[in-house]
N, C-alpha and C positions, 0 to 999 in steps of 0.2 A: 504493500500500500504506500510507502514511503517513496517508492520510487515511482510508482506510477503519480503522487501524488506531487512530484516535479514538475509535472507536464501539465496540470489539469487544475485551474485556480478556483481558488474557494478549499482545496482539500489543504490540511493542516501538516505539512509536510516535516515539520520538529518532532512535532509528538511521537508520528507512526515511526521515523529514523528511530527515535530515546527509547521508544515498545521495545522497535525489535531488539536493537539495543541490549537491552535489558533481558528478553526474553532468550539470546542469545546467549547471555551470558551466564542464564542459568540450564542450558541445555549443551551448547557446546563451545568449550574453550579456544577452540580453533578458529569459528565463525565471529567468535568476539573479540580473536587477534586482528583475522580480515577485516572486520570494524572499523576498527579502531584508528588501521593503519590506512582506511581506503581514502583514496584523496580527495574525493568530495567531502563525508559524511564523518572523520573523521576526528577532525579538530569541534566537529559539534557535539561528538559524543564524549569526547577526554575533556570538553569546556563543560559540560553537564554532570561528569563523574566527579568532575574534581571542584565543583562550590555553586552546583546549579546554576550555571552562566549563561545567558544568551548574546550574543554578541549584540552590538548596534548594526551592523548591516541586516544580520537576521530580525533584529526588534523592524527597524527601517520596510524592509520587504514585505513582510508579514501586515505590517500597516498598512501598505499600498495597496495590495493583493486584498484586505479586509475592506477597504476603501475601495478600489475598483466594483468589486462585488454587491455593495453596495450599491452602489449608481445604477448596477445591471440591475439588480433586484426594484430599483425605484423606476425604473423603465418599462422592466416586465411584466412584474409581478401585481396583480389586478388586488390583491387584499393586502389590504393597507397594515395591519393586525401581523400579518407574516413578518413586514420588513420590521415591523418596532422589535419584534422577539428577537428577530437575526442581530438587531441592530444591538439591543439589550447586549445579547451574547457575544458577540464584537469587541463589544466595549468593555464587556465584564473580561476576556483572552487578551485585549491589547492591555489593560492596566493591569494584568498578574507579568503578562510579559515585561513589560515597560520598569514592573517595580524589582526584575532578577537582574543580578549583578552583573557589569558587561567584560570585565576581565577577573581570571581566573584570583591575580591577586587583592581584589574588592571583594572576596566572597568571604563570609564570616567562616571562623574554623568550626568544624566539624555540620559542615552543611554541605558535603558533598553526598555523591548516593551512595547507598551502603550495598556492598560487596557477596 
């Protein structure tokens, strides 16, 4: 899902990365070296193991992308009711993201993911 979720805006492409991630890392040690080490997805998963970070480009995108979508949704979308909940939920994902720390050395200690 992470990776199709590259391609395809509106889907939440951190989260399902930090899943598998994570899911990864409790089933095979191998596939959470290749993780770790892959050059895209990488540095977002060793910036999340190590003090829950999300970078500002990633905060940056994620706003845009939350923000385009929006606009589509005020175009398209006939019930008025739909966009406020999206909109709610928007805003309620950009202010948790917005409030994580954007380099690894800002993060408070022992607030990285547990192992």
């Amino acid at each position: 899902m992470g990776i199709v979720a590259v391609f395809i805006p509106g889907i939440p492409t951190t989260e399902f990365i930090l899943l598998s991630a994570w899911a990864a890392g409790k089933g095979s040690p191998r596939l959470q070296r290749w993780l770790e080490s892959h050059p895209v997805f990488g540095k977002m998963i060793h910036n999340w193991r190590h003090g829950r970070v999300v970078a500002r480009r990633a905060k940056i995108s994620a706003s845009l992308m939350m923000s385009l979508c929006l606009v589509i949704m005020l175009l398209t979308v006939k019930h008025r009711w739909i966009i406020v909940l999206a909109a709610l939920g928007m805003a309620a994902g950009a202010m948790w993201m917005w409030s994580r720390p954007e380099r690894v050395e800002d993060a408070k200690p022992g607030d990285g993911m547990a192992d």
